[in-house]
Each structure stands twice: as C-alpha cells, then as structure tokens.
N, C-alpha and C positions, 0 to 999 in steps of 0.2 A: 328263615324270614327275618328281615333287620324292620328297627321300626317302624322305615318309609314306607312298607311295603306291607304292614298290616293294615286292614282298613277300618282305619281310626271311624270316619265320619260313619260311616254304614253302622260298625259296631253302637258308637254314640245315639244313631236315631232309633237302631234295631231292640236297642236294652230296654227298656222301657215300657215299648208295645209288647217285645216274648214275656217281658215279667208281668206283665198287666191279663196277660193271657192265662198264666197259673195261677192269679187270686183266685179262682171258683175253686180249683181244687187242694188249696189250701186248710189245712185241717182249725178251725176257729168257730166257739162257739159266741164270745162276747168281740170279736173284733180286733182284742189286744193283741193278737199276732199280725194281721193283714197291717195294722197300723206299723207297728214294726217293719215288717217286710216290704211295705212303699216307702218307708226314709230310707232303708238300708239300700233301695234299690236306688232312688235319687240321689243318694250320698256315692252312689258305685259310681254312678252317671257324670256325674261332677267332677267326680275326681278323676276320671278317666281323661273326660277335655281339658281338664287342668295336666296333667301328666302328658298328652299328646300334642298341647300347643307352649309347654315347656320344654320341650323338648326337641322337638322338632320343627315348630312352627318361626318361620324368619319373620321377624319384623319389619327386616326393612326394605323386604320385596315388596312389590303393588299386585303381584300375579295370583292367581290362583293356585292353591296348595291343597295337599292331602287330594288329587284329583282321582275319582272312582267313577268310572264309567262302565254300565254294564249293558246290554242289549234287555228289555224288560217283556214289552211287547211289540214285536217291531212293524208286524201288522199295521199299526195305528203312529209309528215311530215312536213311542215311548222310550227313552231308557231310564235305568236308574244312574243319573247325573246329580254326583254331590262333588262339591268341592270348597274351602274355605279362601276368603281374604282377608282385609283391612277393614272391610264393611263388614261382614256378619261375622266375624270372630270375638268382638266386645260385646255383640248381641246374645251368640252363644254362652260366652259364662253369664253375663247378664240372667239371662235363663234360665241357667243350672241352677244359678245362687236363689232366684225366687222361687222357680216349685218347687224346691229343696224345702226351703223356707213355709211354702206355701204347706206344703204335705207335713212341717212340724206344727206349723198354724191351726190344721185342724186334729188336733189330736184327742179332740173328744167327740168326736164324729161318733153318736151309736147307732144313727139309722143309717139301713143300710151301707153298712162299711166296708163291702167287699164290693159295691158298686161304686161306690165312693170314688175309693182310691182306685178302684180300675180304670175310673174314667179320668182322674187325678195323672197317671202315668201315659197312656193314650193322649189325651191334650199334651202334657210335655212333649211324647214321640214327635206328635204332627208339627208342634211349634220350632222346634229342633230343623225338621227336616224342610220348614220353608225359610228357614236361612241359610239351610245349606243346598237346596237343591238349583240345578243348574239347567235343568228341561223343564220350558215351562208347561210342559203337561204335568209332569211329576210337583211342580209348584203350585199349579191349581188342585190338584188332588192333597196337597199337604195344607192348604188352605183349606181346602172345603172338609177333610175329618177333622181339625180342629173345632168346626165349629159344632159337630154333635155334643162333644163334654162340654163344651161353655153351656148347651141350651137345657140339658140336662141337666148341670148340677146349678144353673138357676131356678130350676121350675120343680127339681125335687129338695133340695135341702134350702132353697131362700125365704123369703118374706110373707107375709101378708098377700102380697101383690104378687108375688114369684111367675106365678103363669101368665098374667099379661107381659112384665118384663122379657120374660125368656122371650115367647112366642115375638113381641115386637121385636128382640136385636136379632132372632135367626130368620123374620121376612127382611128387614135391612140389611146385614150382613150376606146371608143370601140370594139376593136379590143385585146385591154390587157385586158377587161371584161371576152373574153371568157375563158381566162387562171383560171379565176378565178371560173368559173363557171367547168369547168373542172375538177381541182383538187380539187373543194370541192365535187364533186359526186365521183371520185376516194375515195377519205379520207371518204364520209357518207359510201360508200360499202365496202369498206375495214373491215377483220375481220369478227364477229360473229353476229354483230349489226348495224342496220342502222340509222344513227343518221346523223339531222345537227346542232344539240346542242353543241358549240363551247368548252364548256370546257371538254363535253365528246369526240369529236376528238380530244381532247389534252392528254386523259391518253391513249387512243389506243397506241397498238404497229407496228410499219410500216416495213415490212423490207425495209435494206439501199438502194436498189436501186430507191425502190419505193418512200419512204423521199425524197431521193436527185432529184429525178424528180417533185415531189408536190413542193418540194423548190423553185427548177428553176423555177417551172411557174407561183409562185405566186411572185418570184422576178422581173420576168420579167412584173406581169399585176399592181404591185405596182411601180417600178422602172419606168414607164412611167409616173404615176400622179406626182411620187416627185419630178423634175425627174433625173434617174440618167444617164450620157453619155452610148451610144450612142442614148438613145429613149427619148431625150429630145426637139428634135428640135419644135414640135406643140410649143412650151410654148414662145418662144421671137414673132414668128408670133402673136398667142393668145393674148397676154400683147401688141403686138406693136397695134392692131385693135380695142381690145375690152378700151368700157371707163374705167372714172377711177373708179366707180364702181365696173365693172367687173372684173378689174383688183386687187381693195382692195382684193376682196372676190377671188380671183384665189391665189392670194401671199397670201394673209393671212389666209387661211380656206384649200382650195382643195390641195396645195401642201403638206399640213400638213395629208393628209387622208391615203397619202402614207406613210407618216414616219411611222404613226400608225399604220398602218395593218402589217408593216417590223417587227415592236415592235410583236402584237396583235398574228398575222399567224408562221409566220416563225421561232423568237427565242422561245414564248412560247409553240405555238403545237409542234415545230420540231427541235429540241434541236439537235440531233443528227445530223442533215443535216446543222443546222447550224456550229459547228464544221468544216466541211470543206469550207462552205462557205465565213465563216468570213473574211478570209484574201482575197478575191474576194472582200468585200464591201470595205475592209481598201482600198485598192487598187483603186476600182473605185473615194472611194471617194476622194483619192489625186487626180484621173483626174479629178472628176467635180470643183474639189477647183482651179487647175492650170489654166482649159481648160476655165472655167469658165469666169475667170480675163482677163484671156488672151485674148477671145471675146468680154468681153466686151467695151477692148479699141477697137475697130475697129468700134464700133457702135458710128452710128452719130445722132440714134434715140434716144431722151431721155428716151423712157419707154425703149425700149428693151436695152439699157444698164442695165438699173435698173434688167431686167430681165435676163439677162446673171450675173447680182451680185448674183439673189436670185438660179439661178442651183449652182454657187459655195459654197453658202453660207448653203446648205441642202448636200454639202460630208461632212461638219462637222458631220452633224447626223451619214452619213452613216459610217463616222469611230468612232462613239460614239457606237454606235451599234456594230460593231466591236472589243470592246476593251477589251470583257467580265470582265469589271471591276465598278463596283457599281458608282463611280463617272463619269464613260465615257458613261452609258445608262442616269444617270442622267441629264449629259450633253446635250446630243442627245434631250432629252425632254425640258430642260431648250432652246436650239437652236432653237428649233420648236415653242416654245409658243413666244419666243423674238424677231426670225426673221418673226412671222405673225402679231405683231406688227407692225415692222420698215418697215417691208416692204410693207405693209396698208398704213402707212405716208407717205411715199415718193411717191407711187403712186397714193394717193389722190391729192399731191402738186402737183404731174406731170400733174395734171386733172386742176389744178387752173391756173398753168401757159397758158395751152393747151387753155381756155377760153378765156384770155388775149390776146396772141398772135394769138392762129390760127394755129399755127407749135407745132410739137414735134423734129424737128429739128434741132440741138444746134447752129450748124451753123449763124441760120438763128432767134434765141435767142439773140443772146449776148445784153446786156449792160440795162438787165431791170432790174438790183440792185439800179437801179437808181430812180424809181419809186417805186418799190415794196420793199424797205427795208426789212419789217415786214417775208415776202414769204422767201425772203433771209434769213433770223434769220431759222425761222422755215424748211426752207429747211438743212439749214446746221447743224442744231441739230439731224433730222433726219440722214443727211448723218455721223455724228457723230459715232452715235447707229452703222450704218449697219460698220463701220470700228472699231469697238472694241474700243474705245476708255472709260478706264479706268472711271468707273461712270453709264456707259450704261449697258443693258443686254445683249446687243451683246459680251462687254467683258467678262460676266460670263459663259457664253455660252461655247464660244471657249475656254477660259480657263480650263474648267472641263474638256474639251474634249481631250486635249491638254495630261495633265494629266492623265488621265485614259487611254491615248492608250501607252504613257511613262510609266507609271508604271504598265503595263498588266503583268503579270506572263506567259502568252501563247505566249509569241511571243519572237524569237530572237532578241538580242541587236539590230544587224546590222539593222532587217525591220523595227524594231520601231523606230531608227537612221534616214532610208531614209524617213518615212510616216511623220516623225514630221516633216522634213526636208523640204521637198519636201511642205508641208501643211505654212509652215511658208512662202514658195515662195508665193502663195496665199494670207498669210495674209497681208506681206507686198505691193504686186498689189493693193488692196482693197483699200487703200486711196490713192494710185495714181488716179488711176483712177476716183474714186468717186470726188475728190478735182479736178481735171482737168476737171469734168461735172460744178460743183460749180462755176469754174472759165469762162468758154465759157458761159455757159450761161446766169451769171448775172454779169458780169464784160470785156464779151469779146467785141470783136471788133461789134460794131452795127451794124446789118442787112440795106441797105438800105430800104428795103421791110418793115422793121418794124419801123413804125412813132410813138415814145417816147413820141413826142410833143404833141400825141390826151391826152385823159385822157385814164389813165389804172391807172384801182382802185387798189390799196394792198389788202392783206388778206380781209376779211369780217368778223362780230361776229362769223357765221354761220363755215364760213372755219377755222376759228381759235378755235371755242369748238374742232370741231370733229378733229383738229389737236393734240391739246391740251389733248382729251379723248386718243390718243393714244401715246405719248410724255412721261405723268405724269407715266402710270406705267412700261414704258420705264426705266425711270429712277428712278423709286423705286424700282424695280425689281436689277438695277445696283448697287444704294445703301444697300439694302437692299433685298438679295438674298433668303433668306428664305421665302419671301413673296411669291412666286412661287415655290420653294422646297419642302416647307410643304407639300404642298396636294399630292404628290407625292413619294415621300425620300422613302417612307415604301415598295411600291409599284417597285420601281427597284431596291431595294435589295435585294425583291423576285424574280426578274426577274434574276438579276445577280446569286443570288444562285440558281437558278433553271437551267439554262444555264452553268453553269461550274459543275452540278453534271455529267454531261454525260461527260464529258473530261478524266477523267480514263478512262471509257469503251475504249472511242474512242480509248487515247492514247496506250493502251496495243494491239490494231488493229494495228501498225506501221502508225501512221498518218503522220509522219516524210519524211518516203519517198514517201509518196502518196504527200505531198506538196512537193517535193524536184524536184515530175518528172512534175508535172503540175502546179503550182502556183509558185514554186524556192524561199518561204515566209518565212512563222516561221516555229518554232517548237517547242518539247515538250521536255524541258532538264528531264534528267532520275531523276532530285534528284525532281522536279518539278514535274515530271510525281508522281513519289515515294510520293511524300506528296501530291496528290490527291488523289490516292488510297486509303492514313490512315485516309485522312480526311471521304472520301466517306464511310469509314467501319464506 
C-alpha cells in the first residue's frame, strides 16, 4: 500500500476517539499517566496530518483530496465520506496545534482526570471529522458529539456559574442543530435523487424560494457557533465559566466551525440565495464588529472581555464572506486561522494569571506587572496580534478584508463607504479597549485582597512553550503571509468564481429593487450587471 492509498483522514479522526476509549482501562492512580497519554496521543495526531499533507497533499489543486468513501448505513444513506481541500486543511492543523496545546494547558487537571481528558480527545475526534466530512449526515453527527464535551467539561471542571453556562450554550448550540438537520433532509429529497453526498447537493437545482429558506436555516444553525448578533449571547457566559482550556479550544477551534460551514453550506451549495443574502452578512457583520467593541468595554471580566473581542473580531469573516471578491473570502479564512490563534494565547494567559490571583476580575487584578513581568511581555504581544498591529496576522487578516469589501464590483459606492466605515469604528475600539485590560490589570491600582508580597511565580517553561507555540506563527503568518495563503489561494478563487457566476442570472431577476425594498444596500450597476453577463457567455 503506497501512501495515497492509506487512509490518512479516517486514521486522523479514528486516533483519538480509539485512544479516548482506553483511558478507563489505563492503569493510574493520581492521573500522571492518563495526562501523559492524551499529549502523546494529540502529539501522534498532529504529526500524523502534518506528515500526510506534507507529503502528499497538492496545494495547488482546488479538488478534493485524501477521498475515503465508505457505505456506513446505507438504510438511511449514510456513508462514511471524508475528504480534504483548501478550505478545511488550514483548519485541520489549526486544530491539531490547539488541543494539542489545549491538552498541555491543562496539565494540572486532578479532578477527575480520566474523564477529562477522555472527553478532551472525543471533542478533538468530532471537530476533526466536521471538516473533513463530506455526507452531510455524517457532518451533523460530527457536529452534534462535539457538542456533549464542550457541555461537560463546562459544567464539571468551570466556574462559579459553570452549570448555568454549560446548560445555556448546549439549548443554543443545540437547538441551531436542528436547522441543520432540517435543511439537509429538505436539500437530500429535493429533486429526482436522494443524496447526502455534499458535493452532489451542490449541483442540484433548488427553486428560489426553497434556496432562500435552506439558506436562512443553515445561517441561523451556523451563525450561532460563530457567532453572529443576535444569537451570540451563550459564548461570553461559556468563555467567562469554562477554564482556560475550554476556552483555547472554544476561541480557537468551535468558533471557527461556523465560519466554515457559512464558506462549506451556504456560498458553495447555494450560490443563488447567497446573492441576496450577502448584504445581510456585510451588514451583520459591521454589528458584531461595533457591538462587539462596544461590550466589551463594559466588562470587568477579564475572559469575557476577551470574549466580546473574539464576536467582533469573526464580523470580519462575515463581511469577508460577503465581498464576493477573491481577496475578501481569502481574508475571511486568513481571519479564522489568525484569530484561533490569538485568541488561544490570550485565553491561555487569562488561565495563568486566573492561577496566580484567584480572580478574573480586573478590578481586583491590578498591579501584578510587578511580579509577573514575563506574563506582561507575552500578554501584550498577544494583545498586540488581536488589534492588528502591523507584523501580526491579525493585521493581515483585516486588511484583505478591508479590501475586498472596497473593491467589490456588487455593491454600491455609498454601502461600501458606510461598511468600511462604520468597520474601522471597530477597528479603532480594539486597542482601546484591549490596552486599557493591559493597563488595570498589570499596572492598575492594587487590589487590597491581593497580597503582591506572597510569592507569585511568572510564566513557567511549560506556560511559555505553549505561549510561545502559538505567538511564533502569529507572527510568521504577519511577516510572512503566504505561509498560510498557500494552502488555500486556489481554493477561494474557486469559491469566489463560483459565487459571482450566479450574479447575471440573479441580476437580470431586478435584484436592485428587491434590495432597495428590504435590505436599502447595493446594487448591481447596469454597465456591471452588462459585463457579467459577457463574461458568464
């Protein structure tokens, strides 16, 4: 068997879940082994997609690769359909690298630690397999086990408040499943064939009503995990309970499931609904960007600030998404992999401080820059990144995005005037805010409650690798942007040309004043409209 031909992705999602299946019978009476044996198992994991899309994987095909198809239940048509592209391959290591990270994160786990980290490898399996899976029954099912370890390991090992958290994001998150499971039965029966082979419900033909209804409800069961205003509220509770942990792996992996299926679902099967919905996302996503910033000064929590940053910081996607231009989907992707980064590091640190002190409180923080120098460096590096600051991939990010909604051909001057506009209000909030946490907390006024004079140790070797593993491609990514472009570039220029062929149809439908009576957004100027048409011939 040569390498094409072993099955990379199977083995990938399979490692995981079999190893997560042998912690009970693992011989451990304090835990230090099972701790052991979920990094080595995430470290096997990791390395394995790294050796298989080193090796094998083309960059500069747009097709589907590593394709494993197997009959699962055919009863019901299920199979087990995995395959990788341009889209979920930077999501994939993305992935590996944080519950890799995540599972070093919590290395002093002593309650129950064999549940822990069972559920620890379990959520990786399931997150894994909804970027790679290709049937969307096999993609609702890899969705909905993910979400038992999120609810679990908020409501056993978080906060104060842990059991309201949990319980609200598994009715939310829950509750947008069924949209999804909804419309993908609508779209299998739809037509002459019944199919849940995702890229055969992509050439079906739908009529408009029935598009623009599958659209809404997979916007709405997506728009919840990313998330966008108004179905965002589980996510700052979530992040303010769950550890830091929970939290790397919530900001850096789950919010990112959403971008992807908005990419995966809605522009490439539904091209045509997208069209009218576009100017809905641009839109939303200047609220999450304003609304965003704008909450998160009021918070005196240090995670759930952080977490009011990362809802602003995902309307970049959704107006990258939005910009139907080659540089502004690439953006949206470049945002996603950058900000599950940055937003990993900061929530890890908010885990180190949270150890030290005892509070997530800023208040009730100040003046441990004093001790913790080192924490202070690397907190502010990170805080860096998340405000764009020229060098980091934060700044490349928003820049593409920036760009691509500015230079969109579909949209009038004036909307793309107030979205830039109205987005830059945003961008400049983002380091007020972020430098005013930087300042209360490690230089503010000292807490009486918090006694400076015990010993409170700085960073650790341990907290500074896993700072440091997510920091360095941070900033190689900033310097050096191709280094994450590449695996992808090919892959949303097929998206972008595949998305703007349906724009004559639409346009020559009068989409002008179907936006003029409900949206009041772009439009489609006639010389504009006129050279899609010659191009489409």
């Amino acid at each position: 068997m040569n390498a094409m031909e072993f099955p990379w992705l199977t083995a990938i999602i399979a490692l995981p879940l079999v190893a997560a299946l042998a912690i009970p019978i693992i011989p451990d009476k304090e835990g230090k082994t099972v701790r052991w044996y979920g990094l080595g198992v995430a470290i096997a994991d990791f390395s394995l997609m790294i050796y298989a899309f080193w090796s094998s994987y083309d960059f500069q095909s747009s097709t589907y690769q590593f394709v494993e198809k197997y009959s699962w239940v055919p009863q019901i048509g299920l199979n087990w359909s995995v395959a990788v592209d341009g889209l979920s391959m930077p999501l994939i290591l993305l992935t590996g690298l944080i519950n890799t990270l995540a599972i070093f994160a919590a290395w002093k786990v002593t309650n129950k630690p064999r549940l822990f980290y069972g559920l620890m490898l379990v959520m990786y399996s399931a997150q894994l397999g909804v970027f790679l899976a290709q049937d969307l029954l096999l993609f609702f099912l890899m969705w909905e086990i993910e979400l038992v370890p999120v609810y679990l390991l908020i409501s056993i090992w978080g906060g104060a408040k842990r059991r309201y958290a949990a319980t609200k994001f598994i009715l939310y998150t829950a509750a947008a499943s069924i949209f999804i499971l909804v419309a993908g039965f609508a779209m299998a029966f739809s037509g002459d064939t019944f199919t849940f082979d995702i890229a055969s419900l992509g050439m079906k033909q739908y009529p408009k009503a029935f598009e623009l209804l599958v659209y809404a409800a997979l916007l709405i069961a997506f728009g919840v995990k990313l998330p966008i205003f108004p179905l965002h509220t589980w996510l700052p509770d979530a992040h303010g309970e769950a550890s830091a942990p929970g939290s790397m792996i919530l900001a850096g992996v789950l919010l990112k499931m959403g971008g992807y299926a908005l990419i995966r679902f809605n522009i490439e099967m539904l091209p045509n609904a997208h069209v009218y919905f576009a100017p809905v996302l641009a839109i939303l996503g200047v609220v999450n960007i304003v609304y965003g910033a704008c909450c998160a000064f009021a918070q005196t929590n240090l995670k759930r600030r952080l977490a009011y940053s990362s809802i602003a910081h995902m309307g970049f996607v959704l107006i990258g998404l939005a910009s139907y231009t080659e540089v502004g989907i690439s953006g949206a992707v470049l945002q996603m992999v950058s900000h599950g980064l940055i937003a990993a590091s900061l929530f890890f640190l908010s885990g180190v401080t949270y150890e030290r002190t005892h509070t997530l409180m800023m208040d009730k923080m100040g003046g441990i820059g004093k001790v913790m120098p080192r924490t202070f460096a690397l907190y502010t590096a990170g805080a860096m990144a998340s405000l764009a600051l020229p060098g980091m991939s934060g700044f490349v990010g928003e820049l593409m995005v920036f760009l691509g909604i500015a230079t969109s051909d579909v949209y009038s001057s004036s909307f793309k005037i107030v979205v830039v506009l109205l987005s830059a209000v945003g961008v400049i909030l983002t380091p007020i805010y972020l430098l005013s946490m930087l300042r209360q907390v490690f230089y503010g006024k000292q807490s009486e409650e918090l006694h400076l004079d015990a010993v409170v140790p700085d960073v650790k070797p341990r907290e500074l690798f896993i700072t440091a593993s997510l920091l360095l491609p941070i900033i190689g990514i900033g310097l050096y942007p191709k280094l994450a472009t590449q695996t992808y570039d090919v892959k949303t220029v097929e998206i972008a040309t595949h998305a703007r062929q349906v724009l004559p149809v639409v346009a020559r439908q009068q989409p002008a004043s179907l936006y003029s009576q409900i949206f009041t957004a772009p439009t489609l100027a006639n010389a504009q409209v006129d050279s899609l048409v010659n191009i489409s011939k």
